[in-house]
DRENNU-234146 format. One record per residue: residue number from 1; residue in one letter; chain; x, y, z of N, C-alpha, C in turn. Coordinates in steps of 0.001 Angstrom, whole numbers, plus 524288, in hexadecimal, padded with zeros to 5 digits. Example, Ala and Ser with C-alpha at 12.3 -4.5 7.8 and 13.67 -1.06 7.14 Angstrom:
! DRENNU-234146
i->1&aa->A&ch->A&n.u->83386&n.v->7E9C6&n.w->81E78&ca.u->8300C&ca.v->7EE6C&ca.w->81E78&c.u->83390&c.v->7F31C&c.w->81E78
i->2&aa->S&ch->A&n.u->83232&n.v->7F736&n.w->81BA8&ca.u->83566&ca.v->7FBDC&ca.w->81BE4&c.u->83264&c.v->8001E&c.w->81EBE
This chain:
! DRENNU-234146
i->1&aa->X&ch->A&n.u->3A7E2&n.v->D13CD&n.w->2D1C9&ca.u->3A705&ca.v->D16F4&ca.w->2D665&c.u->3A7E7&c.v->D1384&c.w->2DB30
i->2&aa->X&ch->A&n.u->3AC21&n.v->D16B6&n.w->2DE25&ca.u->3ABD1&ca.v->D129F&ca.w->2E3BD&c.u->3A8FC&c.v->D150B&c.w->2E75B
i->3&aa->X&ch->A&n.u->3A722&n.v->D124B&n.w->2EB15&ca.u->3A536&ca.v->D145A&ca.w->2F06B&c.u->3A79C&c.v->D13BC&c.w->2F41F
i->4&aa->X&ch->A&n.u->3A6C1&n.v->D17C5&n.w->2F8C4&ca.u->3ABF0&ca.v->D1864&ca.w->2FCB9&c.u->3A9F7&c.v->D141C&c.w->302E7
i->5&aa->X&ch->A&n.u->3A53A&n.v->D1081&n.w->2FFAC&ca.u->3A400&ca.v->D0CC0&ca.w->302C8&c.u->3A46B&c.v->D0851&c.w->30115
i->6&aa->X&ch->A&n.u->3A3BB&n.v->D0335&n.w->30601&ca.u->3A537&ca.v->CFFCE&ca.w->30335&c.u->39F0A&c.v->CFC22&c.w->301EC
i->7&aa->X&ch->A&n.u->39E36&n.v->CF8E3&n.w->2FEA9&ca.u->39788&ca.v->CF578&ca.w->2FE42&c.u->39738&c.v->CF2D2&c.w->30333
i->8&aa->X&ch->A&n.u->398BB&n.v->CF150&n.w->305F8&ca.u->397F2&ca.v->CF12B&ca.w->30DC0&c.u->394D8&c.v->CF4CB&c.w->30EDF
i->9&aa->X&ch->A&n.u->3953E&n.v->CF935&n.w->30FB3&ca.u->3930F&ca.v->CFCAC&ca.w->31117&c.u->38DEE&c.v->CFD58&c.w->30F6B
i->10&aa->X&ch->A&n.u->38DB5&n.v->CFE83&n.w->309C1&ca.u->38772&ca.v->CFC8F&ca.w->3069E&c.u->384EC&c.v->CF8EA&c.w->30A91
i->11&aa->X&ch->A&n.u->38785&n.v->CF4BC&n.w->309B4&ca.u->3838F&ca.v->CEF93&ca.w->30CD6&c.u->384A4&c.v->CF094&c.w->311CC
i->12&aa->X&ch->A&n.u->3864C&n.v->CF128&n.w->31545&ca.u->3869E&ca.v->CF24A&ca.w->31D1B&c.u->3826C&c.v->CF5C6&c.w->31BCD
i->13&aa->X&ch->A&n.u->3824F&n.v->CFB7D&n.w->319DA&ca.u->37ECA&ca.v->CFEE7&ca.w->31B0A&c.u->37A1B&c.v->CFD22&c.w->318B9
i->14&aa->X&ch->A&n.u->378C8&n.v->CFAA9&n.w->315C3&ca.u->3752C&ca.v->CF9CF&ca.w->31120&c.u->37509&c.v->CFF41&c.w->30D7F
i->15&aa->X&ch->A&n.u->37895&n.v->D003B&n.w->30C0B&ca.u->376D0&ca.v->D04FB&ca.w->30765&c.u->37727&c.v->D023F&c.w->304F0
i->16&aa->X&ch->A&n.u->372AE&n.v->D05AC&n.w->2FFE9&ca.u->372C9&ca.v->D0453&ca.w->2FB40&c.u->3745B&c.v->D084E&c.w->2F7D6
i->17&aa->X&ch->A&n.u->37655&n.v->D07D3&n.w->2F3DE&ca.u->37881&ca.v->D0BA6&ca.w->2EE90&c.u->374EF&c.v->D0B96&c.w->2E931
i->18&aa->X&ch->A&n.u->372B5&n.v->D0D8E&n.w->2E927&ca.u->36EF6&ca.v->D0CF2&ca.w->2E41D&c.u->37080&c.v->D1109&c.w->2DF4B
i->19&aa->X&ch->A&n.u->37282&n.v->D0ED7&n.w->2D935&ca.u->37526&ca.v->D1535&ca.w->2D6A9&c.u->3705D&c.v->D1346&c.w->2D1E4
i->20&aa->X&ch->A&n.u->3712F&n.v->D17DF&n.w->2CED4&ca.u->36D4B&ca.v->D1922&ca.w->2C9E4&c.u->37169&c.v->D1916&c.w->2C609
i->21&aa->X&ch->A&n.u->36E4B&n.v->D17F8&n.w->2C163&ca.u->371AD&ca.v->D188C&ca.w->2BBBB&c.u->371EE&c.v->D1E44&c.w->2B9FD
i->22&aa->X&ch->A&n.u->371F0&n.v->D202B&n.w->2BCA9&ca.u->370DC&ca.v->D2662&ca.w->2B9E5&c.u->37570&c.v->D28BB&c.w->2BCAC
i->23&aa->X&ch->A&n.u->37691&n.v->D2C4B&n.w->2B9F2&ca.u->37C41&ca.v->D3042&ca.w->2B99F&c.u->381F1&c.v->D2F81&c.w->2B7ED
i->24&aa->X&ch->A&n.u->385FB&n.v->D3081&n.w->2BA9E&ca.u->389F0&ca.v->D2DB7&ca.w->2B93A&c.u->38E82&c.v->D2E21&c.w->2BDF4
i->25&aa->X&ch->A&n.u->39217&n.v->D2B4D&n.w->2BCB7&ca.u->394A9&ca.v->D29A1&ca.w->2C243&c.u->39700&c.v->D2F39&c.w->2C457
i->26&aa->X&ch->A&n.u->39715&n.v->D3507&n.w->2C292&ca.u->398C5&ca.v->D382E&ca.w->2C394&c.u->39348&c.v->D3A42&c.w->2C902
i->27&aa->X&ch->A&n.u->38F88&n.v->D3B67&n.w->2C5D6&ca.u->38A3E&ca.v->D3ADB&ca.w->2C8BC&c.u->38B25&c.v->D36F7&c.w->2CE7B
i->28&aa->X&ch->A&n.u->38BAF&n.v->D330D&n.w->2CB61&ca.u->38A72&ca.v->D2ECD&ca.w->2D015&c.u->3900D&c.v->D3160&c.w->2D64E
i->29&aa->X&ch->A&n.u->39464&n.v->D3227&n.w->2D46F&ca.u->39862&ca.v->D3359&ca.w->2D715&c.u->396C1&c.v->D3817&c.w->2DA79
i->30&aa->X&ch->A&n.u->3957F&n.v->D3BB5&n.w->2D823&ca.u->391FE&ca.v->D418C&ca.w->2DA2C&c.u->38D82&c.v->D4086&c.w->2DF46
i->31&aa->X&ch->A&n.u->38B6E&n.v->D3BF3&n.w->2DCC0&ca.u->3855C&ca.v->D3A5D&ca.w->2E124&c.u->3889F&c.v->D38A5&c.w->2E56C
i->32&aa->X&ch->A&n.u->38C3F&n.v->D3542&n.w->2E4CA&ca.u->38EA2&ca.v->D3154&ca.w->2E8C2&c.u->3916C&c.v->D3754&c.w->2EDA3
i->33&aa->X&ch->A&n.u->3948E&n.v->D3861&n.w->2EA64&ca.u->396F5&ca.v->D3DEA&ca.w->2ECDB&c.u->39454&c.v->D42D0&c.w->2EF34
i->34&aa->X&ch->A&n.u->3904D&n.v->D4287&n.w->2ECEE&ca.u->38ABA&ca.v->D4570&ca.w->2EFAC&c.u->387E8&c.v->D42D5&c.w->2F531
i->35&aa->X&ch->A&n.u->386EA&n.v->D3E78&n.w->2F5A5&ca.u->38547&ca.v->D3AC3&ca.w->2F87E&c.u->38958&c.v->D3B42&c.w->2FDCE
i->36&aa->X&ch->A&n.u->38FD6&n.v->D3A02&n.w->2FC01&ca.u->39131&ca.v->D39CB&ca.w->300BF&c.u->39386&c.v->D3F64&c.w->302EE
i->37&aa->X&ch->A&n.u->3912E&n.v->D447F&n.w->3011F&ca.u->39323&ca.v->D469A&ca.w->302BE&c.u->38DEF&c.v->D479A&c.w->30811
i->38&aa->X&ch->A&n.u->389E1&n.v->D4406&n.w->3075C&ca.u->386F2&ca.v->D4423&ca.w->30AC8&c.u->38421&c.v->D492C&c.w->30AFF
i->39&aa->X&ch->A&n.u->38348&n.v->D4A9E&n.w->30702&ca.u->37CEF&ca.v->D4F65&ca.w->304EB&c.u->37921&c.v->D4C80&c.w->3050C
i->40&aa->X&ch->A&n.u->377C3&n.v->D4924&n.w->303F7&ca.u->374BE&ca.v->D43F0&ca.w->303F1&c.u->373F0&c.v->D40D8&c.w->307F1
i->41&aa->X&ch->A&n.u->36D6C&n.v->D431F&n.w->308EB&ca.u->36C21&ca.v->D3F77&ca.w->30FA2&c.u->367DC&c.v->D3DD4&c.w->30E9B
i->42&aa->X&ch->A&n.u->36789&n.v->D38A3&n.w->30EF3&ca.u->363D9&ca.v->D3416&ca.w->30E22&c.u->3600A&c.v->D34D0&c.w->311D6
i->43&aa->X&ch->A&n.u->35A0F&n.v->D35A7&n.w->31012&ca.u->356A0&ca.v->D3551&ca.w->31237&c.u->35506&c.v->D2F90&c.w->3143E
i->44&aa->X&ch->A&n.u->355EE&n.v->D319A&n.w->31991&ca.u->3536F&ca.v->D2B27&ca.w->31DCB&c.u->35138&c.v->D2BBD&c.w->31FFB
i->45&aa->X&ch->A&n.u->34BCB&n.v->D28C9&n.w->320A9&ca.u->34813&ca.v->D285B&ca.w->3235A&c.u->347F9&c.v->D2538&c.w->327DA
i->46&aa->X&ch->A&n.u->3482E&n.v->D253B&n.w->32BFF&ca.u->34948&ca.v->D1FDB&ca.w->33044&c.u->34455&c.v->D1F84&c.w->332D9
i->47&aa->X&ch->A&n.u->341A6&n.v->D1A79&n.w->3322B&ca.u->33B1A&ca.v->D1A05&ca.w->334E6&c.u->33BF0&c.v->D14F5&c.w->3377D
i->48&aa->X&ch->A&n.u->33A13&n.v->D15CB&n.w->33B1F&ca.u->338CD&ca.v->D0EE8&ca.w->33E77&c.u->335A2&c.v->D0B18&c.w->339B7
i->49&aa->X&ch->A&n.u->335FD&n.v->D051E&n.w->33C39&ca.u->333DE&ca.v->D00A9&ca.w->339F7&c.u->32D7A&c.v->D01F3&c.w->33A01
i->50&aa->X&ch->A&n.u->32D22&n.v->D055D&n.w->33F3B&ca.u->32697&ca.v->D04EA&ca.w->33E94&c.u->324F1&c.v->D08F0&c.w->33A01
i->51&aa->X&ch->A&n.u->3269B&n.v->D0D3B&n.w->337CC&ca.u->325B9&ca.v->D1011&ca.w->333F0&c.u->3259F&c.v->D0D0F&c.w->32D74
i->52&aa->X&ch->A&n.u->326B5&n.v->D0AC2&n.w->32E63&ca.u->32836&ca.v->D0709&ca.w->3292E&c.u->3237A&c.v->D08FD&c.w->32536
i->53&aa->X&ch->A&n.u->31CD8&n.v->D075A&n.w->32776&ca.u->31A51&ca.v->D0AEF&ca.w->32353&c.u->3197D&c.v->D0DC4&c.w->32187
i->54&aa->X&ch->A&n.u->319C3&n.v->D1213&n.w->3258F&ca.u->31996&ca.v->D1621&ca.w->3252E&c.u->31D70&c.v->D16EE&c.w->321A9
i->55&aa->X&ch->A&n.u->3240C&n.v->D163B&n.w->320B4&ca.u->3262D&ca.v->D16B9&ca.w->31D3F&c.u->326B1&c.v->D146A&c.w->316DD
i->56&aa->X&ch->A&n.u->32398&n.v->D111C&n.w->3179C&ca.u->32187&ca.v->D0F55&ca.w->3130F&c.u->31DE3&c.v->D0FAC&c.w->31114
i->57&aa->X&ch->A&n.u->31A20&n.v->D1373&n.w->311F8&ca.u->31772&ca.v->D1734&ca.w->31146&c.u->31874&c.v->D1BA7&c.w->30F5A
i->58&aa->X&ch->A&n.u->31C8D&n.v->D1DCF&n.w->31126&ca.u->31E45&ca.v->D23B8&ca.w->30E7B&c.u->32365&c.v->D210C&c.w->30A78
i->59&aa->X&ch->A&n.u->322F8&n.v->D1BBB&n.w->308C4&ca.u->325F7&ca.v->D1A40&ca.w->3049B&c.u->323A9&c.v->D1A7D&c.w->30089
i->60&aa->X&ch->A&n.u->31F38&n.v->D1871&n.w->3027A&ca.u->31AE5&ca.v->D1718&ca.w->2FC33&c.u->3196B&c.v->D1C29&c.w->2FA94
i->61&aa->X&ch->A&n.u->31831&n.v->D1FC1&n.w->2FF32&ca.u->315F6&ca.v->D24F9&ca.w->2FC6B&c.u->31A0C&c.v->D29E0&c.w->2F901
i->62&aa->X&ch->A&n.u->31E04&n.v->D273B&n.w->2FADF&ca.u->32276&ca.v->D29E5&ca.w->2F8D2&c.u->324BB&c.v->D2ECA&c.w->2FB22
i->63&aa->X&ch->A&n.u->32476&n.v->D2DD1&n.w->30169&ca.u->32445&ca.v->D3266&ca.w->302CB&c.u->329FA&c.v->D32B5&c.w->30715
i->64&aa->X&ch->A&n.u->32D66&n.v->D2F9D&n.w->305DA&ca.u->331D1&ca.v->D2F0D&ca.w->3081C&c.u->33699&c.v->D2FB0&c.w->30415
i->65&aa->X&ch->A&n.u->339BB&n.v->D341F&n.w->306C0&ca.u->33F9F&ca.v->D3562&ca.w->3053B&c.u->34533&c.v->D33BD&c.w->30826
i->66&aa->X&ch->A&n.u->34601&n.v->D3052&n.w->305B8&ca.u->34AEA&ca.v->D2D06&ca.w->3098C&c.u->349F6&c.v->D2774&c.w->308AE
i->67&aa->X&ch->A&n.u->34C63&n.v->D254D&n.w->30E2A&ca.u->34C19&ca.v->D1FE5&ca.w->30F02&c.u->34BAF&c.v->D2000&c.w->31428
i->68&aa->X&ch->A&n.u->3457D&n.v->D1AA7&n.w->31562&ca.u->34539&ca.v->D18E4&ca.w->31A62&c.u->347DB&c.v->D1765&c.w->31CEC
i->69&aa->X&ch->A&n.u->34A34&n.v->D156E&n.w->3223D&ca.u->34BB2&ca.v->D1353&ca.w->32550&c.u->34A35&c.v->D119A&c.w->32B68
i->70&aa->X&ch->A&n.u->348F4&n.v->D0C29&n.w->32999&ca.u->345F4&ca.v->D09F5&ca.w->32DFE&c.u->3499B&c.v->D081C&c.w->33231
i->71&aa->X&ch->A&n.u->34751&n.v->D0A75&n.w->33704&ca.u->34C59&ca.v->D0A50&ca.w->33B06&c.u->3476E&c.v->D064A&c.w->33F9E
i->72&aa->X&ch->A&n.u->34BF4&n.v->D02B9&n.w->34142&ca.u->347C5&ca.v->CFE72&ca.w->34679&c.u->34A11&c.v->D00C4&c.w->34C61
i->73&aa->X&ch->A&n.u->345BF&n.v->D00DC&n.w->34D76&ca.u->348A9&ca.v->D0090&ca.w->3544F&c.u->345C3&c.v->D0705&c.w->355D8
């Protein structure tokens, strides 16, 4: 499977790619093609530095859907 990016990009942006052993590369091709048709919108949370407990707080309790993002300034 190629990607229509290059591993630069991974590291400049910091993404990460994380895959599972489960399905098969037909599956896997379907998700990828699902993904960029952009149906798929990533839950982001953006909280200041001073929230920090507060967000780590609704980590432990399990009460967060998405991913944080701590923004300065």
């Amino acid at each position: 499977m190629q990607f229509p990016i290059g591993p630069e990009y991974f590291v400049a942006k910091a993404v990460r790619l994380t895959g599972v052993s489960t399905g098969t590369m037909e599956d896997t091709q379907r998700a990828l093609e699902y993904v960029s048709s952009e149906k798929v919108k990533p839950v982001v949370l953006e909280r200041n530095l001073e929230h920090i407990p507060e967000c780590l707080n609704a980590l432990e309790r399990g009460d967060v859907q998405g991913r944080f993002v701590v923004t300065f300034g």
